[in-house]
C-alpha positions as CSV (number, residue, x, y, z in Angstrom):
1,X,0.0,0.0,0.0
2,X,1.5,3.4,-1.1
3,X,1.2,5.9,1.5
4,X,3.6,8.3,0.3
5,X,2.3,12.3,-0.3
6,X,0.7,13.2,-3.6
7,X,1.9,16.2,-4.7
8,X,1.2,18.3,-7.0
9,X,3.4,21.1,-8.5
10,X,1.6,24.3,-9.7
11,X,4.3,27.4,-10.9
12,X,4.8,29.0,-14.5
13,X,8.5,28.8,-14.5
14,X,9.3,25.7,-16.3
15,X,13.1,25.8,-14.6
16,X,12.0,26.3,-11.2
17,X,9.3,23.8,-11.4
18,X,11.8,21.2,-12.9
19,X,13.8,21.7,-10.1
20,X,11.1,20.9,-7.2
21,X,10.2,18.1,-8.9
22,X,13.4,16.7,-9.2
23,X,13.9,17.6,-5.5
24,X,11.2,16.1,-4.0
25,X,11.1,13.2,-6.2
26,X,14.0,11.8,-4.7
27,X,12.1,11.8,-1.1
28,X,11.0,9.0,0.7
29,X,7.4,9.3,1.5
30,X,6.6,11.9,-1.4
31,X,5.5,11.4,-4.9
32,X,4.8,13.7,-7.4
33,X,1.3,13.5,-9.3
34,X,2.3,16.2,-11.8
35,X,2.4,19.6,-12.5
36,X,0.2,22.9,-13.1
37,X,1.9,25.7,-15.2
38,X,-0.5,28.0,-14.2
39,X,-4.1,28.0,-11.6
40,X,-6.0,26.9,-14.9
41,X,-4.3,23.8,-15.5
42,X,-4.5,23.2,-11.7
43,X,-7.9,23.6,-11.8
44,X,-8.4,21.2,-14.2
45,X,-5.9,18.8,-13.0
46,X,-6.7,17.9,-9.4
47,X,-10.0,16.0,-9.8
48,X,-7.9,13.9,-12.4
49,X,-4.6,13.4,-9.9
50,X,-6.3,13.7,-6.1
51,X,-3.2,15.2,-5.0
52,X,-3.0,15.5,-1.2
53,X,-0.7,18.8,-1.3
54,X,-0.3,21.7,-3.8
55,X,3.2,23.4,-3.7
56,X,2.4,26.8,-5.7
57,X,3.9,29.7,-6.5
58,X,2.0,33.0,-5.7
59,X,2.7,34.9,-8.4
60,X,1.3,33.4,-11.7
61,X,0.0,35.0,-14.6
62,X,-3.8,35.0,-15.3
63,X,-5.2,33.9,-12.4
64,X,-3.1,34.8,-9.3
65,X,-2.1,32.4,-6.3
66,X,-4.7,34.5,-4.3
67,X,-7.8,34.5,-5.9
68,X,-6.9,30.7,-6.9
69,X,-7.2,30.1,-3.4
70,X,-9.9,31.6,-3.1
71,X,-12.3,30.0,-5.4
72,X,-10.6,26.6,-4.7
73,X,-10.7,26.1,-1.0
74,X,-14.2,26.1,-0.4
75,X,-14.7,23.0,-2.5
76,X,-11.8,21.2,-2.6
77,X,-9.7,21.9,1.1
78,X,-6.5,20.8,-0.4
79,X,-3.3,22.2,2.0
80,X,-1.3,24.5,-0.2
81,X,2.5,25.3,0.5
82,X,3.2,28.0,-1.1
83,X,6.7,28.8,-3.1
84,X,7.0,32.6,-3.1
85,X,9.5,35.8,-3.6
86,X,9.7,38.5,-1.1
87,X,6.5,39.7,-1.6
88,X,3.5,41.2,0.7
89,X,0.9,39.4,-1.2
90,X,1.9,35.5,0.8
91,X,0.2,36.6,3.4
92,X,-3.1,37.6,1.3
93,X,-2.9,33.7,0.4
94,X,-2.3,32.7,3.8
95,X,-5.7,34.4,4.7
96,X,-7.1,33.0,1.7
97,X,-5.8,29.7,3.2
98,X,-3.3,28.0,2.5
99,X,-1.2,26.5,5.6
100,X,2.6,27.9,5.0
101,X,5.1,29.2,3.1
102,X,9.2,29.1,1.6
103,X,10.7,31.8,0.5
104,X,12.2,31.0,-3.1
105,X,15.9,30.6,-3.1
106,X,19.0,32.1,-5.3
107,X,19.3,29.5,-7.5
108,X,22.4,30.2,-7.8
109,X,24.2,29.6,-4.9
110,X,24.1,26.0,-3.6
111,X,23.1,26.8,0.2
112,X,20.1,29.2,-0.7
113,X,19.1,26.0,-2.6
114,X,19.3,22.9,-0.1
115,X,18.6,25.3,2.6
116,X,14.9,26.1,0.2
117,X,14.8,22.2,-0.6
118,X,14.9,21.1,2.8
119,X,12.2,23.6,4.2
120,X,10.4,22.9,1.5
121,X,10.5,19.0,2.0
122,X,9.4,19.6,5.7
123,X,6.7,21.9,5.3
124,X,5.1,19.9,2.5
125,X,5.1,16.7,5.1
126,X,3.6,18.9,7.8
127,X,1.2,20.2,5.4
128,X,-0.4,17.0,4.7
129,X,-1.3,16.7,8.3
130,X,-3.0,20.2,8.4
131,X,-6.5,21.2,9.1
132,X,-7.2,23.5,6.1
133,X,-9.1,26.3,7.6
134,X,-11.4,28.5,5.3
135,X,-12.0,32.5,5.8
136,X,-16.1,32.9,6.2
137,X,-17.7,34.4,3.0
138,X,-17.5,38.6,3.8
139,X,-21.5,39.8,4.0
140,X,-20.3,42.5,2.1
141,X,-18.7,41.3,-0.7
142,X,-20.4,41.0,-4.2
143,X,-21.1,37.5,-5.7
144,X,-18.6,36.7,-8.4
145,X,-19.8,35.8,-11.9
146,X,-19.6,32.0,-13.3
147,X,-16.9,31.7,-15.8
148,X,-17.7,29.1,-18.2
149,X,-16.5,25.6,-17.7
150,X,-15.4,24.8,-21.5
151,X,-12.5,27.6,-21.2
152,X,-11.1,26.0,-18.3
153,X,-11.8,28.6,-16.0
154,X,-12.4,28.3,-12.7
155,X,-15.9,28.2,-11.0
156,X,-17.3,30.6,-8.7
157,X,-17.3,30.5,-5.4
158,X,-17.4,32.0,-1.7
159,X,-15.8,35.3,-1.1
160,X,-13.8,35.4,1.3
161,X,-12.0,37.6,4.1
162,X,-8.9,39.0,2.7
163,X,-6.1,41.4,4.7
164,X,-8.5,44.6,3.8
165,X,-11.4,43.0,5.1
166,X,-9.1,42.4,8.2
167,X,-8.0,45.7,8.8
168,X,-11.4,46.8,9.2
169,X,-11.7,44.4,12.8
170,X,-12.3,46.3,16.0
171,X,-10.8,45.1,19.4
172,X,-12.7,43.8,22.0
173,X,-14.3,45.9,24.5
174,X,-12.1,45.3,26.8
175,X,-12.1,47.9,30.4
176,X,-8.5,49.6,30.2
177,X,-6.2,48.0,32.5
178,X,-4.8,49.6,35.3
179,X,-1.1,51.5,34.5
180,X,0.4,48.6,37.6
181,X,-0.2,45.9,35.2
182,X,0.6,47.2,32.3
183,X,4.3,47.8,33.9
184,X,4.4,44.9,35.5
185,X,3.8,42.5,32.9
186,X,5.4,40.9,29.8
187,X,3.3,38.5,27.2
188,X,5.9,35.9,25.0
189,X,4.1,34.4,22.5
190,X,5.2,31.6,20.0
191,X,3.9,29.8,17.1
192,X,4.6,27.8,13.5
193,X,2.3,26.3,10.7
194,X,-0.9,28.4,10.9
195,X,0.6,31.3,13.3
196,X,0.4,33.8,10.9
197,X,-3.1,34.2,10.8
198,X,-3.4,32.5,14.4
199,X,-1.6,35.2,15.7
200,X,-3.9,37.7,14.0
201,X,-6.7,36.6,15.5
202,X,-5.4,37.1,18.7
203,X,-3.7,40.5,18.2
204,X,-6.4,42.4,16.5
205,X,-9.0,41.2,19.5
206,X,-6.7,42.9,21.8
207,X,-6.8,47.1,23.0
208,X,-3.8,49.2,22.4
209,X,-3.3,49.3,26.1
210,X,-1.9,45.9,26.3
211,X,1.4,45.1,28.4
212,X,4.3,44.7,26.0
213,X,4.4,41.7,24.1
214,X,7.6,39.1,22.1
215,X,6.5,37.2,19.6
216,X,8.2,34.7,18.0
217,X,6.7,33.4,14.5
218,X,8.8,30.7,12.7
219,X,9.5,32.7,9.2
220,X,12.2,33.5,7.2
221,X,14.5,36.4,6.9
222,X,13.0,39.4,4.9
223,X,9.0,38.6,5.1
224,X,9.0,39.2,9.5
225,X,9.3,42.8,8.6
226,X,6.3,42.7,6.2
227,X,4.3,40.7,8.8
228,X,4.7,43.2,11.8
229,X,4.2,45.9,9.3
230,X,1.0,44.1,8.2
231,X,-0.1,43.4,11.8
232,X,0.7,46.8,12.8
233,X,-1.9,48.0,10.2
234,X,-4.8,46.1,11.8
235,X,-4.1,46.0,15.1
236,X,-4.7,48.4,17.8
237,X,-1.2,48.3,19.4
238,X,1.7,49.1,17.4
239,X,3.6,46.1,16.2
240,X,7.0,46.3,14.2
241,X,10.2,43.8,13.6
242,X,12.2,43.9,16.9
243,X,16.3,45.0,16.6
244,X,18.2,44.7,19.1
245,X,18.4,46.9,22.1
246,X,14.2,48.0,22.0
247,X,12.8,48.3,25.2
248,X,9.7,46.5,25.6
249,X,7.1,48.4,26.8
250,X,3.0,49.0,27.1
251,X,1.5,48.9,24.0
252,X,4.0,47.3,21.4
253,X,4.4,43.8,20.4
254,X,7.9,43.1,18.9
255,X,8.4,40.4,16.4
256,X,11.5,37.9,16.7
257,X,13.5,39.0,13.1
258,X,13.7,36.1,10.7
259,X,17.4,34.4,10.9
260,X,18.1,35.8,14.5
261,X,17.3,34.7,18.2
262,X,14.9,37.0,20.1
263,X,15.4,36.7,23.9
264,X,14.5,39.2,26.4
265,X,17.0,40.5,29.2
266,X,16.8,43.6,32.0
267,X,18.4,46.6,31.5
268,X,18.5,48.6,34.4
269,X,14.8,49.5,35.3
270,X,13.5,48.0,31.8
271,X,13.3,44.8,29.6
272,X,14.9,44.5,26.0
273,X,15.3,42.6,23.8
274,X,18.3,40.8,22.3
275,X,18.6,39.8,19.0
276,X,21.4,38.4,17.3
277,X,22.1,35.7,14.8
278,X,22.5,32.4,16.2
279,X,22.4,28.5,15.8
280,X,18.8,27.0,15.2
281,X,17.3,26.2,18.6
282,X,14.5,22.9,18.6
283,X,15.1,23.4,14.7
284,X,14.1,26.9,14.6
285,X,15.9,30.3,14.3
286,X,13.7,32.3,15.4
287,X,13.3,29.5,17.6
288,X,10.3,29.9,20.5
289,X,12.4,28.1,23.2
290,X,15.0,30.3,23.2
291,X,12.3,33.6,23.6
292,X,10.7,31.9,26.6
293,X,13.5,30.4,28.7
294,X,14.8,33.9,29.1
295,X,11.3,35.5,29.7
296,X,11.2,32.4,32.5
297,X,14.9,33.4,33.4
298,X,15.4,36.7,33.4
299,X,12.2,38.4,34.1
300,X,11.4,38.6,37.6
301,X,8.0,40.6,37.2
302,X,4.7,39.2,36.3
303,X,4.8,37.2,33.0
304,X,2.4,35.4,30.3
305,X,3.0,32.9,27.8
306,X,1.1,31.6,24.6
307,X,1.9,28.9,22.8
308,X,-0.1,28.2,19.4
309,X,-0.3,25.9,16.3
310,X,2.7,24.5,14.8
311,X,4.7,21.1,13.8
312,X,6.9,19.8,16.5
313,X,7.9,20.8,20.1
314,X,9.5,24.1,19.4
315,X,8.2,26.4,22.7
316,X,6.6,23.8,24.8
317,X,10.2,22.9,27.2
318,X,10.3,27.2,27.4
319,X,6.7,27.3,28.0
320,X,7.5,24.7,30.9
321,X,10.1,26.6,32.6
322,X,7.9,29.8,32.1
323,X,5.2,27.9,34.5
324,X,7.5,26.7,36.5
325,X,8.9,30.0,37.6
326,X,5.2,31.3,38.1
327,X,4.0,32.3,34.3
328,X,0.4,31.7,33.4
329,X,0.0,29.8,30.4
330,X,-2.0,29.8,27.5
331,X,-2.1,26.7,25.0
332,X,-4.2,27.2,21.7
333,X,-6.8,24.0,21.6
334,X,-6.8,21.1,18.7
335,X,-10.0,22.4,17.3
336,X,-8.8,25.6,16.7
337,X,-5.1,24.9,15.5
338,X,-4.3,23.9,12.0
339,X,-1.5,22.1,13.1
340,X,-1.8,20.5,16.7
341,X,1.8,19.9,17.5
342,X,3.8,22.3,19.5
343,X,0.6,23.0,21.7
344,X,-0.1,19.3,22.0
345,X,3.4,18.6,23.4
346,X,3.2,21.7,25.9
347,X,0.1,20.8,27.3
348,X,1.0,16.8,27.1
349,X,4.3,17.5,29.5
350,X,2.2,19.7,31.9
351,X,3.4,23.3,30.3
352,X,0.0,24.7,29.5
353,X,-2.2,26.4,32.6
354,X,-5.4,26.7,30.3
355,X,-6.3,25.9,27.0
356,X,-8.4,27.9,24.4
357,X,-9.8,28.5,21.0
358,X,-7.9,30.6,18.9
359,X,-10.6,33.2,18.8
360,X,-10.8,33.1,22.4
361,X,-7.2,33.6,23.7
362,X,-7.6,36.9,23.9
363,X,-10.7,36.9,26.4
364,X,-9.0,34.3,28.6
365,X,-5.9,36.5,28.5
366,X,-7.7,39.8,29.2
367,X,-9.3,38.4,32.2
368,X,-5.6,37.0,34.0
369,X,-4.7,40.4,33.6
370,X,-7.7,41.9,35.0
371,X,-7.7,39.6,38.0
C-alpha cells in the first residue's frame, strides 16, 4: 500500500518547477502526481490526480495564487504550501488559506538552494497533516460571476475575508487595565504552521493598552518585517520587527526577526530585547524556546506565555520553565489549531495552565490580567 504524499506542483517557470520536482522526487514518502503551469491547469488537473498537497507559486500570470485560493478552498480543502519571492501578497494567500510558506531561493548559490529544498521537504510533510481552515464568506462582498467551464476557467465561489477586510476588525471591548499591570507584565508568544493568521486573530481582539508583548513566529528572513508591518496595520497596538536593544514596553508587540534569536534581558529599570544571529534552537531560528527560557529566566515581574499551532515541540520545554517560575499559560486548543503539535506537546508534559480557542485567547488572557 503506497502511503507516500501526492503532490502536485503548480508554478509557470518551467526551470523552477523542474527543479522541485526533481527535489522532492527523490524523497521518501513523497510522490509527485504532476504539475500545473498555471491555476487553470491546476484547476483542471486535481480531480484527475487527487493530490494530497499543492506546492504553488504566488505569483502566476492570469489567475493569481490568491484569488486561486480563493475559489478553490471552499470545495476542494487541499493544503497549499506556497513557493513565493519576497512579496506582501503570501500573506493575502495565507488568509485566503493556504497552511505555510518558503521563501524561493537564489538558485544560484548551492546553500540558498538545499537550505529552500529542505524547508520545503518539511513543510510539505507537515502540510499534509494540516486542518485546512477557510475564511467565512464577507456579508459585504459582491457574488462573483460564473466563468464558463469549456474555457477552463475556474468556478465561482465563496468570497472570502482578505487582509483589507481584516483591517477593518475592532478590538474587544475590553475595560482599560490599570497603568500597575501594564508595567508589571510581559506577554511571549510563540507559534509555527498556521501562526500567521493565528496570531492575527489574537492580536487584533486585543486594545492598544496591552502590556508589552515578544512574539516569535517561525519565518524567514526578509518577510517578519512585512508581517509586523501588516499586523501593525490592523491592530490596535503598534507592532514592528524587533532590533536589538528596544525596550519592551505598554502597547507594542515586537516580532522575533527572521534568521536571529529574540530573547529578552533587564536593562536597568527596563526589559529588552536581544537579538542576534545564532544556531537553530528545537530546529528553529527564530526559535520559541530560546524567547521563553529567558522570559522564565530573566524576568522577575509578572509574566504570560502563549503557545499556538505548529509542527513539533519548538516552545513547549520554554513554555515549561515559564510555569515553573510562576507564568500563566495559555495553550491554543486542537480544534482551533491547524497544526496540533507544538501546543499538544506543551500541554501533554504539563506546560499549559489553560487551553483555548484561537478566537478566544484573547478573552482568557484579558481576564488574568484583569484579576
Amino acid at each position: 500500500m503506497n502511503n507516500s504524499i501526492k503532490v502536485l506542483v503548480v508554478d509557470d517557470s518551467s526551470l523552477f518547477r523542474q527543479a522541485i520536482i526533481q527535489n522532492l522526487s527523490t524523497q521518501a514518502g513523497i510522490e509527485i502526481v504532476g504539475y500545473a503551469i498555471n491555476a487553470y491547469d491546476a484547476k483542471l488537473k486535481i480531480p484527475q490526480l487527487k493530490p494530497d498537497v499543492l506546492t504553488m507559486d504566488v505569483e502566476m500570470p492570469g489567475l493569481n495564487g490568491i484569488e486561486f485560493l480563493k475559489q478553490l478552498l471552499p470545495t476542494n480543502p487541499l493544503p497549499v504550501v506556497l513557493v513565493s519571492s519576497l512579496n506582501l501578497s503570501v500573506f493575502d494567500a495565507l488568509s485566503a488559506g493556504a497552511v505555510d510558506f518558503v521563501r524561493k531561493p537564489d538558485m544560484s548559490v548551492q546553500n540558498s538552494k538545499d537550505a529552500f529544498f529542505a524547508s520545503l521537504v518539511l513543510k510539505v510533510k507537515t502540510a499534509a497533516k494540516a486542518k485546512v481552515r477557510i475564511s467565512a464568506p464577507s456579508p459585504a462582498a459582491a457574488p462573483q460571476p460564473q466563468a464558463p467551464s469549456q474555457s477552463g476557467r475556474l468556478g465561482a465561489a465563496p468570497a472570502v475575508h482578505t487582509a483589507s477586510s481584516q483591517a477593518a476588525a475592532k478590538p474587544m471591548p475590553f475595560p482599560p487595565l490599570p497603568r500597575n499591570v501594564l508595567d508589571s507584565t510581559i506577554i511571549g508568544l510563540g507559534a509555527s504552521t498556521g501562526g500567521t493568521e493565528a496570531t492575527l486573530e489574537v492580536l487584533k481582539r486585543l486594545p492598544a493598552n496591552i502590556p508589552g508583548m515578544v512574539i516569535t513566529q517561525h519565518m524567514p528572513e526578509g518577510f517578519t518585517a512585512m508581517y509586523a508591518q501588516r499586523l501593525n496595520r490592523i491592530c490596535a497596538m503598534e507592532v514592528r520587527e524587533a532590533k536589538h536593544g528596544d525596550i519592551i514596553k505598554p502597547g507594542l508587540a515586537l516580532i522575533a526577526p527572521g534568521a536571529k534569536q529574540m530573547e529578552v534581558v533587564r536593562s536597568g529599570r527596563n526589559y529588552m530585547v536581544q537579538c542576534r544571529p545564532g544556531p537553530k534552537v528545537s530546529g528553529h531560528c527564530p526559535s520559541v524556546d530560546v524567547l521563553f527560557n529567558s522570559i522564565a529566566k530573566n524576568v522577575a515581574i509578572n509574566k504570560v506565555g502563549i503557545i499556538m499551532t505548529g509542527m513539533g515541540r519548538d516552545g513547549a520545554d520554554g513554555l515549561l520553565a515559564m510555569r515553573q517560575s510562576g507564568a500563566f499559560t495559555i495553550g491554543q486548543d486542537k480544534d482551533s489549531c491547524v497544526v496540533y503539535g507544538m501546543p499538544m506537546v506543551a500541554f501533554n508534559i504539563g506546560a499549559v495552565c489553560t487551553q483555548a480557542s484561537c478566537e478566544n485567547i484573547s478573552s482568557v488572557l484579558m481576564n488574568h490580567l484583569k484579576k
